[in-house]
VOSESE-251152 format. One record per residue: residue in one letter; x, y, z of N, C-alpha, C in turn. Coordinates in Angstrom, 2 decimals, padded with zeros to 5 digits. Example, Ala and Ser with C-alpha at 12.3 -4.5 7.8 and 13.67 -1.06 7.14 Angstrom:
residues 2
NODE lumse    n_c1    n_c2    n_c3   ca_c1   ca_c2   ca_c3    c_c1    c_c2    c_c3
NODE     a  013.19 -005.69  007.80  012.30 -004.50  007.80  013.20 -003.30  007.80
NODE     s  012.85 -002.25  007.08  013.67 -001.06  007.14  012.90  000.03  007.87
END
This chain:
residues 142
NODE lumse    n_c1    n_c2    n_c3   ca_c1   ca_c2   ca_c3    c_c1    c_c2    c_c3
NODE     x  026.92 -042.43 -023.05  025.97 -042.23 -021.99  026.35 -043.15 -020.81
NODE     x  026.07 -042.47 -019.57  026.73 -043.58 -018.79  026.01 -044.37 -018.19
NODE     x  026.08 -045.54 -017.49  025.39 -046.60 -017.23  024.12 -046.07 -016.24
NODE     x  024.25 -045.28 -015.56  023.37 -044.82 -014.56  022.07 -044.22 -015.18
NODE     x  022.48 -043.37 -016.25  021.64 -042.59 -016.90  020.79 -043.64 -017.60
NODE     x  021.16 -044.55 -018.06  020.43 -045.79 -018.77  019.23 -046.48 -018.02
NODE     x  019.93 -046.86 -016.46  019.04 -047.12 -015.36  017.85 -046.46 -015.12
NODE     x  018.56 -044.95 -014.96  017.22 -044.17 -014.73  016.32 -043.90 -015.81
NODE     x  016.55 -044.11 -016.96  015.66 -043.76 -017.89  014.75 -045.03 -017.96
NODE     x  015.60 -046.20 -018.34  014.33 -047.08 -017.89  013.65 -047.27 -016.98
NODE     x  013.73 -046.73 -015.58  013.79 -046.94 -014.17  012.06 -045.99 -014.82
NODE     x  012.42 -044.92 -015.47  011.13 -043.37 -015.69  010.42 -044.44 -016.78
NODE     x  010.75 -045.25 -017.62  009.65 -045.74 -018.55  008.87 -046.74 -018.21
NODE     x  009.53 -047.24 -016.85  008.99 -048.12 -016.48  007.49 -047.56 -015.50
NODE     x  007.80 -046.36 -014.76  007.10 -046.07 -014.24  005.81 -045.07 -014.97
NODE     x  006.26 -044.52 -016.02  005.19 -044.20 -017.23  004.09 -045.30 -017.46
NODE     x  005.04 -046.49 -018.00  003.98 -047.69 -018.13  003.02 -047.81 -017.42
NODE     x  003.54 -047.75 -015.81  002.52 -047.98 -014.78  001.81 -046.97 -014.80
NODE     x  001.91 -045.41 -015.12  000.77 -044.81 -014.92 -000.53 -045.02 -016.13
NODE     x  000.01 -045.65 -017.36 -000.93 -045.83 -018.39 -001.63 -047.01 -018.11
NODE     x -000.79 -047.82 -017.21 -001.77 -049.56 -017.10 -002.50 -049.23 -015.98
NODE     x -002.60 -049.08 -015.26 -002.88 -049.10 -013.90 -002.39 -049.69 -012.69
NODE     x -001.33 -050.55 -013.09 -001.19 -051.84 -012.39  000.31 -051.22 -011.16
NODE     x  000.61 -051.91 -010.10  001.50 -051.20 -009.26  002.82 -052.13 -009.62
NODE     x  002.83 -053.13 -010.09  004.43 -054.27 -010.51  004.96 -053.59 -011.23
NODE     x  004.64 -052.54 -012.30  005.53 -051.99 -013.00  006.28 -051.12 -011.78
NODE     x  005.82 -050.39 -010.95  006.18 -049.43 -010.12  007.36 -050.24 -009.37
NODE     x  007.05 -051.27 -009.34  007.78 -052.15 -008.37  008.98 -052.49 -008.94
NODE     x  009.10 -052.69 -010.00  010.01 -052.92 -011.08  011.09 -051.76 -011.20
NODE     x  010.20 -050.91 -010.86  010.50 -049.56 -011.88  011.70 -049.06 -010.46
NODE     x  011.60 -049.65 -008.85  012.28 -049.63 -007.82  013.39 -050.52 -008.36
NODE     x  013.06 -051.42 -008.34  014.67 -052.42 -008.75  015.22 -051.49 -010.01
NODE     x  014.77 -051.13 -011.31  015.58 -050.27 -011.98  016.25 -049.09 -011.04
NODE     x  015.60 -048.40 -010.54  016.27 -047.02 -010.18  017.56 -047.78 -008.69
NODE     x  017.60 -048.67 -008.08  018.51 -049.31 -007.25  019.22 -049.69 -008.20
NODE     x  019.56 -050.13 -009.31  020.17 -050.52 -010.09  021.48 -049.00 -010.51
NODE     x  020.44 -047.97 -010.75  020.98 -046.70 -011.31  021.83 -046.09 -009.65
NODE     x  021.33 -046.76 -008.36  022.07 -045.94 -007.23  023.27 -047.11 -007.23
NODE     x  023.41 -048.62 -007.96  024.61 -049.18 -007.59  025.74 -048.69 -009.00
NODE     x  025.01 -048.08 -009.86  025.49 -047.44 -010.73  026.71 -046.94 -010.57
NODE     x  025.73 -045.41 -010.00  026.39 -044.79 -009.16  027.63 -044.69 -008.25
NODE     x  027.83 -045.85 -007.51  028.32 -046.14 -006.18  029.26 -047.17 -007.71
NODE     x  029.58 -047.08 -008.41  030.37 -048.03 -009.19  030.42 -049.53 -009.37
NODE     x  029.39 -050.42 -009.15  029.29 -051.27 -009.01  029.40 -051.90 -011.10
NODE     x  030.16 -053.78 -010.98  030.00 -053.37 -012.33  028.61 -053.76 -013.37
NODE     x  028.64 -054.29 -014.64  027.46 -054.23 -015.08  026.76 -055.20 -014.66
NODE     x  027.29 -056.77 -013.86  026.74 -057.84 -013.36  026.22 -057.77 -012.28
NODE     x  026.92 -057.02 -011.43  026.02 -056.67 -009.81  024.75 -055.48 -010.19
NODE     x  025.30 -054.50 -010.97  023.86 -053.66 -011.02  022.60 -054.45 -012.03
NODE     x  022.62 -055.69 -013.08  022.02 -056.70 -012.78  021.58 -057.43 -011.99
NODE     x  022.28 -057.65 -011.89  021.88 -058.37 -009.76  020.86 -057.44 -008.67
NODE     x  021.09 -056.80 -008.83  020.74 -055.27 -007.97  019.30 -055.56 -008.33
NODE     x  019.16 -055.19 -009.62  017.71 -054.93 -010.36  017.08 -055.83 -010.10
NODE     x  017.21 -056.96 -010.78  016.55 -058.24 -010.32  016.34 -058.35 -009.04
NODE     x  016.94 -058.41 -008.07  016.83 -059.02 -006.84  015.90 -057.98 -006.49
NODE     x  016.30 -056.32 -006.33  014.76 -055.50 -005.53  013.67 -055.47 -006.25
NODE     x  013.96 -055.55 -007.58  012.77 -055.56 -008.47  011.43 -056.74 -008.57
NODE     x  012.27 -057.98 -007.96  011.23 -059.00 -007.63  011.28 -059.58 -006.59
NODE     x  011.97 -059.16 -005.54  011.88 -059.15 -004.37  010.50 -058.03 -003.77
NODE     x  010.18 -057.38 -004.56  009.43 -056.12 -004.09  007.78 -056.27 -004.59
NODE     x  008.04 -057.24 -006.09  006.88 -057.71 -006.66  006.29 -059.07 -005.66
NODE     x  007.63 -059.77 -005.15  006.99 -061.40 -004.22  006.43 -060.69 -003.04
NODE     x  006.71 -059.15 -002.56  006.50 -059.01 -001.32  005.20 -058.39 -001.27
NODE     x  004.89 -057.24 -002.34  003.42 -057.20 -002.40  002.18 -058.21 -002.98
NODE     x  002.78 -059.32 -003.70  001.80 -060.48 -003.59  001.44 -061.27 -002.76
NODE     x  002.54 -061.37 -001.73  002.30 -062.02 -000.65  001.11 -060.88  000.42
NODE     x  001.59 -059.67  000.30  000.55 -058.99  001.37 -000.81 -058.94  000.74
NODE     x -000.65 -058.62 -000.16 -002.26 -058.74 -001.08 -002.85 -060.16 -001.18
NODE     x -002.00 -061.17 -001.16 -003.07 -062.59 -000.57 -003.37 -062.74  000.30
NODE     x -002.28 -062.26  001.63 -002.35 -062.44  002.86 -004.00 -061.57  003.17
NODE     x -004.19 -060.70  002.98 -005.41 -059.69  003.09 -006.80 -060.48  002.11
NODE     x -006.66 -061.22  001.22 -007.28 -062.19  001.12 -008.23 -063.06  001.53
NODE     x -007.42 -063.69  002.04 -007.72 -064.96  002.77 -009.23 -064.79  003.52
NODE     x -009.11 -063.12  004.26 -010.13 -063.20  004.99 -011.58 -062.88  004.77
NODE     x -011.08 -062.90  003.72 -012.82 -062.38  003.00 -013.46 -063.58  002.72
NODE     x -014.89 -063.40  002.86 -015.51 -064.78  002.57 -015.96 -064.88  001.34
NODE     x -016.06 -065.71  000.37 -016.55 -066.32 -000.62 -017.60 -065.24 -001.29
NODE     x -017.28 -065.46 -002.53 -018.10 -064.24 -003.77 -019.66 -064.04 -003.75
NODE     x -019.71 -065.73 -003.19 -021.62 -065.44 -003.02 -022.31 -064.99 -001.62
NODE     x -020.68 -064.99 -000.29 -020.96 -064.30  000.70 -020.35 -062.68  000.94
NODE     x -019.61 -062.67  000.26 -019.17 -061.23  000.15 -019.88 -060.20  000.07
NODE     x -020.14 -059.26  001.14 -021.01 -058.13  000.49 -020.43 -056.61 -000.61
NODE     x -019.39 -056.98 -000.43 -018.16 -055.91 -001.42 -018.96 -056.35 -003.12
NODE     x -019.27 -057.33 -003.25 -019.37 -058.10 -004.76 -020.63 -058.14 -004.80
NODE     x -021.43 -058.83 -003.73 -022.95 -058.89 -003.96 -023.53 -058.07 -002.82
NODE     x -024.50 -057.12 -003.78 -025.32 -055.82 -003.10 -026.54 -056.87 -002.07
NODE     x -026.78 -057.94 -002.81 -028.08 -058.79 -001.69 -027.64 -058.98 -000.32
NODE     x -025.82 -059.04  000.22 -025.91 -059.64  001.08 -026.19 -058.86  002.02
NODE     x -026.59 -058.73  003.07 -027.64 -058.02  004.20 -029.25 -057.48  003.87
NODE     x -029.29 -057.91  003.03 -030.89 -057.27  002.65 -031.79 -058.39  003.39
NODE     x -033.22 -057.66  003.91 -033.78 -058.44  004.15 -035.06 -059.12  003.67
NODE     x -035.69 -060.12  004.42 -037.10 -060.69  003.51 -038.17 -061.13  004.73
NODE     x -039.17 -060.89  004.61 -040.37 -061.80  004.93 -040.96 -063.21  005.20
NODE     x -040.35 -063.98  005.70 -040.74 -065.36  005.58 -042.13 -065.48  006.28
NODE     x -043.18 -066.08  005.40 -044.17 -065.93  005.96 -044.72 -067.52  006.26
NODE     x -044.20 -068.40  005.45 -044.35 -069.73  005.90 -043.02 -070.21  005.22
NODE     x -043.15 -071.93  005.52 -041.68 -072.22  004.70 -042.54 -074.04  004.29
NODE     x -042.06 -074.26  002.75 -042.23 -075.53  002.59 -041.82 -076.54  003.11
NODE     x -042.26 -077.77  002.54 -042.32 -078.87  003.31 -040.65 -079.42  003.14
NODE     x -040.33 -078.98  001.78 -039.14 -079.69  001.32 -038.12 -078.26  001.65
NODE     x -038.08 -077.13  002.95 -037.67 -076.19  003.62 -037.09 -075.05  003.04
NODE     x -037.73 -074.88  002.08 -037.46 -073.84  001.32 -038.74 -072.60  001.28
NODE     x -038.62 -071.40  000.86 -039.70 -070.86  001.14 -040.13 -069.69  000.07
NODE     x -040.97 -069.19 -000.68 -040.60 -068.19 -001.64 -041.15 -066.99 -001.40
NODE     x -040.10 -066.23 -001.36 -040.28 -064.81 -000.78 -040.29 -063.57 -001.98
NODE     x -040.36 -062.69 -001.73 -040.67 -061.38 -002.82 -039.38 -060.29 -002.31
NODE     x -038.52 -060.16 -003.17 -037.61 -059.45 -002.77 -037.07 -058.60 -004.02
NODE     x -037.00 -057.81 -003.77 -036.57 -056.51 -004.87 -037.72 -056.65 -006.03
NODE     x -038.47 -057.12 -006.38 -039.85 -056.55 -006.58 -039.69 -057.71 -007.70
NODE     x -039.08 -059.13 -006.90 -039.10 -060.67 -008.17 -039.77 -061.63 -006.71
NODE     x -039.94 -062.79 -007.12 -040.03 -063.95 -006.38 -038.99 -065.06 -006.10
NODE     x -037.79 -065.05 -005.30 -037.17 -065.63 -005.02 -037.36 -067.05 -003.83
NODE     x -036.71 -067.96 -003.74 -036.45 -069.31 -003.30 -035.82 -068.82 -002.34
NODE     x -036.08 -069.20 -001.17 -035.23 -068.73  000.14 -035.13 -070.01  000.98
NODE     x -033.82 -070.21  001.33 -033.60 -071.17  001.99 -032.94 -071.38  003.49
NODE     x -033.07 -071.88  004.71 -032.29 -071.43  005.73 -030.69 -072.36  005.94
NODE     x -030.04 -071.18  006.39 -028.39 -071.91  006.32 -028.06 -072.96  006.61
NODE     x -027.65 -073.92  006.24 -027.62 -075.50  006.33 -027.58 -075.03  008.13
NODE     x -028.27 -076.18  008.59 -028.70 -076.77  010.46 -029.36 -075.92  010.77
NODE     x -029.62 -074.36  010.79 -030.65 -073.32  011.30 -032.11 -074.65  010.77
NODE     x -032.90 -074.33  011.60 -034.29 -074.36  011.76 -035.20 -073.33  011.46
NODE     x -036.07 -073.92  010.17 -036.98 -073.15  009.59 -037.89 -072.47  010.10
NODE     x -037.83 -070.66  010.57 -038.83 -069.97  011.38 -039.46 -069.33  010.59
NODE     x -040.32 -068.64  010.30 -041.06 -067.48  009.80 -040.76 -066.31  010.50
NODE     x -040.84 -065.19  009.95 -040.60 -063.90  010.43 -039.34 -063.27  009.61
NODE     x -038.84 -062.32  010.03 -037.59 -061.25  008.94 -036.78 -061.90  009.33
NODE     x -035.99 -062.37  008.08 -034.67 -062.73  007.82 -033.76 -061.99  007.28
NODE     x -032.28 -062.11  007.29 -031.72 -061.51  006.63 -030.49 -062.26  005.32
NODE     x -030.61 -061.84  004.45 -029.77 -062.58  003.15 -028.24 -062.54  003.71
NODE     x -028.15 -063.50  003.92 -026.57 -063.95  004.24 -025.95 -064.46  002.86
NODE     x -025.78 -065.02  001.44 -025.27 -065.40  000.95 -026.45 -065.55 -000.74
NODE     x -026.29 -065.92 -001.29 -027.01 -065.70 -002.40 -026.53 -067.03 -003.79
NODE     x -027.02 -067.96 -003.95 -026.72 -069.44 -004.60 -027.53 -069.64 -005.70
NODE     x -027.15 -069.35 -006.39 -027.38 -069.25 -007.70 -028.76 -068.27 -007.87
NODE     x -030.24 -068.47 -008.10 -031.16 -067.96 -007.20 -031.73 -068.08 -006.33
NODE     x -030.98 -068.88 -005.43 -032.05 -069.29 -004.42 -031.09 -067.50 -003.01
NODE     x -031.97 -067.63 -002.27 -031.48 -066.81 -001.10 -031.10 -067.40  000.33
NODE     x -029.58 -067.59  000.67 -029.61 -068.32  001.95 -029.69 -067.43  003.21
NODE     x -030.23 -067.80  003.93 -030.73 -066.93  005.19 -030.61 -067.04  006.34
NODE     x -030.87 -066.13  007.12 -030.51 -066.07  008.76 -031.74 -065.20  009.62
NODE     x -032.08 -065.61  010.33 -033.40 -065.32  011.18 -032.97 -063.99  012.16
NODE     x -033.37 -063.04  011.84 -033.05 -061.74  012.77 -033.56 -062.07  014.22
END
């Protein structure tokens, strides 16, 4: 069997894998195999089409980890995220606020601790849930 055919077959099992995992590195992988099977091809010997593999194969995996952190970065924090938590933009009632500036409001049909975002100044009136800390609710004055 010749070396190419070897490439591509792992190059296809690799990419099987990925359709059973879900995950896209096998796919990525599964590129450095099949470059491997085109230096094959082109006669290269069994150390460069090693070379080949490796190098696009994780050259291709560093390059989509880097864009997928890079896209990252800009999201804010799990307890401000609204992708993760359904509370964040919902709103509440502040109808007074305690002494020690906290205030307890009725929201989704419980009694929650509502607090205003560290330096805001404690108003009454509709707020809206900016962030969500353990149970308490941190807030922002519409």
């Amino acid at each position: 069997m010749a070396e190419s055919t070897i490439w591509w077959l792992i190059a296809g099992a690799a990419i099987v894998l990925e359709l059973l995992s879900g995950t896209i590195y096998l796919l990525l992988l599964g590129a450095g195999f099949a470059a491997a099977a085109v230096s094959a091809h082109l006669g290269a010997s069994l150390t460069a089409q090693i070379v080949v593999a490796a190098v696009v194969g994780v050259s291709a995996v560093l390059t989509w980890y880097l864009v997928r952190r890079k896209g990252r970065t800009n999201q804010p924090a799990s307890q401000a995220n609204p992708d993760i938590n359904l509370d964040i933009g919902g709103t509440v009632l502040i109808e007074a606020w305690d002494p020690d500036g906290t205030a307890s409001v009725r929201y989704r049909g419980a009694q929650w601790t509502a607090m205003p975002r560290p330096g805001a100044t404690p108003a009454t009136g509709m707020h809206r849930v900016a962030e969500v800390v353990g149970s308490r609710l941190v807030v922002d004055k519409i």
